[in-house]
N, C-alpha and C positions, 0 to 999 in steps of 0.2 A: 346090640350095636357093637360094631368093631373099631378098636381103637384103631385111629389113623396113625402111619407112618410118616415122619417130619423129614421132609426134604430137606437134606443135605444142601446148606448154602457154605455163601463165603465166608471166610474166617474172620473174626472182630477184625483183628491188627490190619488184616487184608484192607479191608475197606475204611479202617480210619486212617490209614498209610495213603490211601486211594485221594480223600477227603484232604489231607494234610497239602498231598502232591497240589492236587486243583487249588487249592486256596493261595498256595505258594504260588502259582499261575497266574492267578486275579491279580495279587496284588504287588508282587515284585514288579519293577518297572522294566520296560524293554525302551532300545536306544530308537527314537523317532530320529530319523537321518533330515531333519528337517530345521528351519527355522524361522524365526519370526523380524521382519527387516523392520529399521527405525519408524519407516511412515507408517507400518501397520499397527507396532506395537504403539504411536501415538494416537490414533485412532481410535484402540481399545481403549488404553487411558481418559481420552475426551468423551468415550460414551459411558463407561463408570462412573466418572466424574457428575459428567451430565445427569444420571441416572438418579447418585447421590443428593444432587441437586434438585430434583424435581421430585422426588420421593419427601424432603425437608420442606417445599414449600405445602405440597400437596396437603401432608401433618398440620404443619400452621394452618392453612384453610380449612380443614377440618376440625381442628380444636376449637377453630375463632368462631367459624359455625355453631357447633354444640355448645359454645362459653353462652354466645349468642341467644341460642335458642333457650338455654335454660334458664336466663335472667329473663328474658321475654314471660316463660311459663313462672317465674317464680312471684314476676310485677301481676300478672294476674289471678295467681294466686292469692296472693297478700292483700289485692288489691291498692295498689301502691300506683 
């Protein structure tokens, strides 16, 4: 068997210079030429709001359920 010849690639620095650039790309911000007008930006606010709100109830009905169910299974358990 012959040993194989190892193809000449890019240089480390090269391609973590390469890796740096991109990353620097991602996440530095660019200017959106745009904006967001009162009744929209109240909008968002009423459906986080909203969301907040229904996510808190949903919980409570869910716990009161389960508090629910398990004093159910525990009275017959015990026999109580």
């Amino acid at each position: 068997m012959e040993p194989t010849a190892r193809v000449p690639g890019p240089r480390r620095h090269v391609v973590r210079a390469a890796a740096t650039l991109l990353l620097a790309f991602a996440v530095l911000p660019t200017p959106a030429y745009a904006y967001i007008d009162p009744i929209s930006g109240s909008v968002i606010l009423q459906v986080l709001a909203a969301g907040f709100l229904a996510a808190g109830l949903v919980f409570r009905t869910t716990l009161s359920r389960a508090k629910d169910g398990i004093r159910r299974l525990w009275s017959r358990v015990s026999g109580k």
